[in-house]
C-alpha positions, 0 to 999 in steps of 0.5 A, a space after each residue: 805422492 810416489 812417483 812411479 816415472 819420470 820423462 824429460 824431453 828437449 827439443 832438437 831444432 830439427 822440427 818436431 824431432 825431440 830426445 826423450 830421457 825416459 828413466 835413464 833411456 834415451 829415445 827420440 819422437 818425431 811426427 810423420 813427414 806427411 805431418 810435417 815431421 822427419 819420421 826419424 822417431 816413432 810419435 807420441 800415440 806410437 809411444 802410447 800404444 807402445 806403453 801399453 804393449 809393453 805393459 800387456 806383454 810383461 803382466 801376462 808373462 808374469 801371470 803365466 810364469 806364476 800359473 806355471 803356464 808356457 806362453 812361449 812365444 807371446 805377441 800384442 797387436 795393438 791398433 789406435 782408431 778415432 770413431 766418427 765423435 773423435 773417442 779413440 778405441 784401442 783393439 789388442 789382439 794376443 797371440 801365443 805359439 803354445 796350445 792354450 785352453 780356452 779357459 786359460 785365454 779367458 783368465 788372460 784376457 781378464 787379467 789383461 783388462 786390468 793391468 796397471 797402464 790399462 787402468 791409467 789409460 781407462 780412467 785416466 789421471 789428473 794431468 797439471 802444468 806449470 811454468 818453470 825456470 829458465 833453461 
């Protein structure tokens, strides 16, 4: 297999306040303090929807810019819901400052349907643990 990313993270003794090394960036997570949390960092199903934002984002602008289209300023509304047997749904709404055909939303909302976190996010991946050596 090839990795395609690597994440570490580390606990802080502050709660639920981690640091994230994500690649060579550094972020931190934190729960809501109605969670019990600081809310000094966004939380995991923020960074989810964030992932998948960004990821939305760069392919369509990508897509465009090969197309010779101009997205100008392009934007993603993302929103994470629970329905009442507890799958979750993510609606995204796109937005563009530039007067798009109707046909070329159409292609981007395709494209946008496959774009790789999409896919990971829709059929999932194997996820394994395992216990490693002592700090």
């Amino acid at each position: 297999m090839s990795r395609v990313s690597l994440a570490t993270i580390e606990s802080t003794g502050s709660n639920y306040l981690h640091h994230i090394k994500a690649g060579h960036f550094a972020l931190d997570t934190d729960e809501p303090t109605q969670l019990g949390g600081q809310g000094v960092g966004p939380a995991p199903f923020d960074y989810y929807l964030a992932s998948l934002a960004a990821c939305t984002a760069i392919t369509l602008r990508m897509y465009a810019q090969h197309k010779g289209w101009e997205l100008g300023q392009f934007r993603a509304e993302l929103e994470l819901t629970r329905d009442d047997e507890g799958r979750m749904h993510v609606h995204r709404v796109l937005r563009s400052d530039q007067p798009l055909s109707d046909e070329q939303w159409q292609r981007l909302l395709e494209i946008v349907a496959n774009t790789p976190v999409t896919k990971a996010m829709r059929e999932g991946a194997v996820i394994t643990s395992a216990r490693g050596d002592a700090l």
